[in-house]
TIKOLNU-972243 format. One record per residue: residue in three letters; x, z, y negated of N, C-alpha, C in turn. Coordinates in steps of 0.2 Angstrom, whole numbers, padded with zeros to 4 digits, always signed. Example, Ala and Ser with C-alpha at 12.3 -4.5 7.8 and 13.67 -1.06 7.14 Angstrom:
ALA+0066+0039+0028+0062+0039+0022+0066+0039+0016/SER+0064+0035+0011+0068+0036+0005+0064+0039+0000/
This chain:
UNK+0090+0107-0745+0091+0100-0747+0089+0096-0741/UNK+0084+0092-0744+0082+0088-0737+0087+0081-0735/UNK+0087+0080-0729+0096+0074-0727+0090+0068-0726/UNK+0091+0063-0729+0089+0055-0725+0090+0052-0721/UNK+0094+0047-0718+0096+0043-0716+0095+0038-0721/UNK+0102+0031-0721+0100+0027-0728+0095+0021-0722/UNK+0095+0022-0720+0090+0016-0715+0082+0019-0716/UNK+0082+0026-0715+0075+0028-0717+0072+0028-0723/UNK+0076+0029-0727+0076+0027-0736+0073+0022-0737/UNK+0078+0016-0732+0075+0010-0735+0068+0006-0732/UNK+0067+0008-0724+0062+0009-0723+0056+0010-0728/UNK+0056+0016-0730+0050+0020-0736+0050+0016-0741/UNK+0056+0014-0744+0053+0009-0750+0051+0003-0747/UNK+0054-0001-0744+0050-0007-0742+0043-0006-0740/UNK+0042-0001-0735+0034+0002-0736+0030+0002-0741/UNK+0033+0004-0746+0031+0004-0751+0029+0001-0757/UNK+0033-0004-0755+0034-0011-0760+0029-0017-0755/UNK+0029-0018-0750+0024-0019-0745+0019-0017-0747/UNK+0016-0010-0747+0009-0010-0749+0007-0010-0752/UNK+0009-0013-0761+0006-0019-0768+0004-0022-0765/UNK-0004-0020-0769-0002-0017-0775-0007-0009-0775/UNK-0007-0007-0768-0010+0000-0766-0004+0005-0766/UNK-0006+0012-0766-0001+0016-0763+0000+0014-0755/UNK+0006+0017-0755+0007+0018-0747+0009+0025-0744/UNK+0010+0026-0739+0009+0032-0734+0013+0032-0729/UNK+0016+0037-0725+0019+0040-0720+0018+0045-0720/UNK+0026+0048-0714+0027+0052-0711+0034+0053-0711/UNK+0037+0056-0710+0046+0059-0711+0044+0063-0703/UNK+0050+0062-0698+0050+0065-0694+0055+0068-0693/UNK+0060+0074-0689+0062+0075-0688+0063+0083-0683/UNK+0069+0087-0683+0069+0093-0678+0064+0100-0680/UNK+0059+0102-0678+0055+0105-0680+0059+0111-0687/UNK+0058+0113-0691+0062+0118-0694+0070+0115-0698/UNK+0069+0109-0699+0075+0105-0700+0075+0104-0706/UNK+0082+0100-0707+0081+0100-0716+0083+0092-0714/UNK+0083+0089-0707+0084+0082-0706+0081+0080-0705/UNK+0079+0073-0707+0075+0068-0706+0079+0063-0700/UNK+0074+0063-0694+0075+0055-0688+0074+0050-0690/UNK+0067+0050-0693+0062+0046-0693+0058+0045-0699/UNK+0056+0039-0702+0050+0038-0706+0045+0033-0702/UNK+0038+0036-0702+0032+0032-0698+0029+0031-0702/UNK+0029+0023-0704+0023+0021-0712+0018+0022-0707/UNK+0011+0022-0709+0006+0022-0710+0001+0019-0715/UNK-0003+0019-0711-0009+0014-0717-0012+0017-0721/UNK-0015+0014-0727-0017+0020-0734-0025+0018-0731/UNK-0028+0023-0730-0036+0022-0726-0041+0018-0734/UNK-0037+0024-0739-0040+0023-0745-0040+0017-0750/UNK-0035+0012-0746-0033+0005-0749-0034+0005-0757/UNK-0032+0010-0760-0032+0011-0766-0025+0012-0770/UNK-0024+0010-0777-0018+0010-0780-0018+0017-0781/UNK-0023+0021-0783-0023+0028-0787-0022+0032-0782/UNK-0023+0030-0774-0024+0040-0770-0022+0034-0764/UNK-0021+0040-0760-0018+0039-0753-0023+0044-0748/UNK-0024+0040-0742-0027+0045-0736-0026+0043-0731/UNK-0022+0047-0727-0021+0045-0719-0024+0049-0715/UNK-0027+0042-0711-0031+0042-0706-0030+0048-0702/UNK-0034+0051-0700-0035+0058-0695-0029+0054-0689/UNK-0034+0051-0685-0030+0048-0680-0026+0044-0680/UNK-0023+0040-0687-0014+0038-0688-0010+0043-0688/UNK-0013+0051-0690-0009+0057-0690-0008+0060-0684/UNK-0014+0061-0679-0012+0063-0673-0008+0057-0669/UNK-0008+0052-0669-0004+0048-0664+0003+0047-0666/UNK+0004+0050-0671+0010+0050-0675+0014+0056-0673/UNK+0008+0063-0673+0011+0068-0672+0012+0069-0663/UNK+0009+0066-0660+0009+0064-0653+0016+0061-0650/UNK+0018+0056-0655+0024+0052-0653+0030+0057-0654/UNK+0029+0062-0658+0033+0065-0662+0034+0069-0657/UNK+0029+0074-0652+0031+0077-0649+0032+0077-0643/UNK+0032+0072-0639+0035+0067-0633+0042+0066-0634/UNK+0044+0066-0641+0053+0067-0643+0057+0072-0644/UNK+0050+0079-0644+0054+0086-0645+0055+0086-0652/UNK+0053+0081-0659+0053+0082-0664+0045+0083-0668/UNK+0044+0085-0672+0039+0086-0678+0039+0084-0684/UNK+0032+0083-0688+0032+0079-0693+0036+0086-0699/UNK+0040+0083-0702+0042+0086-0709+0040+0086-0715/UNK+0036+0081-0717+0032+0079-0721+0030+0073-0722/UNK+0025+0070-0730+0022+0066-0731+0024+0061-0733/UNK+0025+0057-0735+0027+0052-0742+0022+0045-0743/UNK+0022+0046-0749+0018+0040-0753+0023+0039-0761/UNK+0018+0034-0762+0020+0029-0768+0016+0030-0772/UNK+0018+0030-0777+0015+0030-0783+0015+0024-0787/UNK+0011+0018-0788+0012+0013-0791+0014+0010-0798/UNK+0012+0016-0803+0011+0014-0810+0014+0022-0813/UNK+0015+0029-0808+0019+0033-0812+0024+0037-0808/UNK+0027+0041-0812+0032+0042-0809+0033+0046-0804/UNK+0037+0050-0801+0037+0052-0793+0036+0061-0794/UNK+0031+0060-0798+0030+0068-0796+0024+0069-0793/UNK+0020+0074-0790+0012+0076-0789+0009+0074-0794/UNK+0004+0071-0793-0002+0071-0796-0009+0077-0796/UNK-0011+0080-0801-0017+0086-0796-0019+0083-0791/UNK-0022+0077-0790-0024+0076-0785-0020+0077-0779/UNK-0014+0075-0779-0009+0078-0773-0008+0084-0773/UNK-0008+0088-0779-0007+0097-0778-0012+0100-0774/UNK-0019+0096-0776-0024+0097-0772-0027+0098-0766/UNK-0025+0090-0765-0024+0088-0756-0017+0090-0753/UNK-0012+0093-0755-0007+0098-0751-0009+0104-0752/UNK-0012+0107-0758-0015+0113-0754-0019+0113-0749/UNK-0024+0109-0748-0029+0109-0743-0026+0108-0737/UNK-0022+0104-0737-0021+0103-0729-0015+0105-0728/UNK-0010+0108-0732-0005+0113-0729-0003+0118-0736/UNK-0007+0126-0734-0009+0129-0738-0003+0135-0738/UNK+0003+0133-0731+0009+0136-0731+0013+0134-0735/UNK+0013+0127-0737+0020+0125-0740+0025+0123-0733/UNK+0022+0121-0727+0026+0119-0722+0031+0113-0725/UNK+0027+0108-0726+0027+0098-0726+0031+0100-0731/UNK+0034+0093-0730+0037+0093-0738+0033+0086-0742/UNK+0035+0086-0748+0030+0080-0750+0034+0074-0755/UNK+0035+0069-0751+0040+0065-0754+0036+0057-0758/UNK+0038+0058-0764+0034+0052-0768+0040+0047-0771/UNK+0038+0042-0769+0041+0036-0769+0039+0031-0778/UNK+0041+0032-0782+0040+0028-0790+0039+0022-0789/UNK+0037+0016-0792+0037+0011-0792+0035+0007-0799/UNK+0036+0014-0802+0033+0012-0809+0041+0007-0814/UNK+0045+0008-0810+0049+0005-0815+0055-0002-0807/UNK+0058-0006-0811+0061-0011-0805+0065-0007-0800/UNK+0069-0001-0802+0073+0003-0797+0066+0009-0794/UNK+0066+0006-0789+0061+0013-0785+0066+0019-0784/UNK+0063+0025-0787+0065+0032-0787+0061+0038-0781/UNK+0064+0040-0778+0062+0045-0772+0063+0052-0775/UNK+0057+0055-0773+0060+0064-0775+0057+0069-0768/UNK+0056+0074-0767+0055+0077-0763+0053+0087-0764/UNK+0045+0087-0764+0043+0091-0766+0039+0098-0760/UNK+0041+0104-0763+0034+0108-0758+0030+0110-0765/UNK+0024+0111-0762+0019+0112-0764+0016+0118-0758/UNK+0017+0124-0765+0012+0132-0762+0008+0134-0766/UNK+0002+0135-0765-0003+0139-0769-0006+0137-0779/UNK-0003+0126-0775-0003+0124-0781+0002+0123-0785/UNK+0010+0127-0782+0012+0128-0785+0021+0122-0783/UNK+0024+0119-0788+0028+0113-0786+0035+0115-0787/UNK+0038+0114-0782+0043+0117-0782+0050+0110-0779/UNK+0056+0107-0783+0057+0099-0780+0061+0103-0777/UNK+0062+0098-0772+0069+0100-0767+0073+0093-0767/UNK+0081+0093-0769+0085+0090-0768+0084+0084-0763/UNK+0086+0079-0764+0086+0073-0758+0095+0073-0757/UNK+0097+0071-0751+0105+0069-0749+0103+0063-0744/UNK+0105+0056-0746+0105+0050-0741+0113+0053-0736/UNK+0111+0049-0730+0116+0050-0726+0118+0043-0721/UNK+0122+0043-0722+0125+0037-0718+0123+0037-0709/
């Protein structure tokens, strides 16, 4: 079960309501091997597009730079989905296999398709989706 912070939560959605009428993109930080979240680090969607999201090589390393000058590592991704609901898209089952083919990151998609934005939290292995529980935390 991954823990949030409710500051980090609301962080992510306002990122993501911010970046309409594009997807938006981060990062989830935390203790490497954790199921805790520190941190949420928006980032910019390279792809400036509503349908797909891509971060920057070098928003990722300076992100993952910051991370480990704290003794913390990224935990995974999150983005927005603009118009459906908060689960992977192939595209995204796609783009998580290729770039984390262990099932490390976790993949957090943010709805906006409806006035209450919905969060879930997803691994993706070998293609394969599996949600993992969200718990906010005071």
């Amino acid at each position: 079960m991954l823990e949030i912070p409710r500051d980090c939560y609301f962080a992510l959605v306002a990122h993501a309501l911010d970046g309409l009428p594009d997807e938006a993109c981060g990062l989830i930080v935390g203790r490497s091997g954790s199921d805790h979240v520190d941190r949420f680090v928006p980032l910019r969607n390279a792809a400036a597009s509503s349908k797909i999201y891509e971060i920057d090589p070098a928003d990722w390393a300076a992100a993952e730079d910051a991370a480990d000058r704290e003794m913390l590592a990224i935990l995974g991704v999150v983005h927005s989905h603009t118009h459906s609901s908060a689960y992977p898209s192939p595209t995204d089952v796609r783009q998580a296999s290729m770039t984390d083919p262990f099932g490390v990151l976790r993949y957090l998609i943010v709805s906006l398709k409806h006035p209450e934005p919905s969060l879930r939290s997803f691994r993706i292995v070998d293609e394969t989706i599996t949600e993992e529980p969200i718990t906010l935390r005071v």
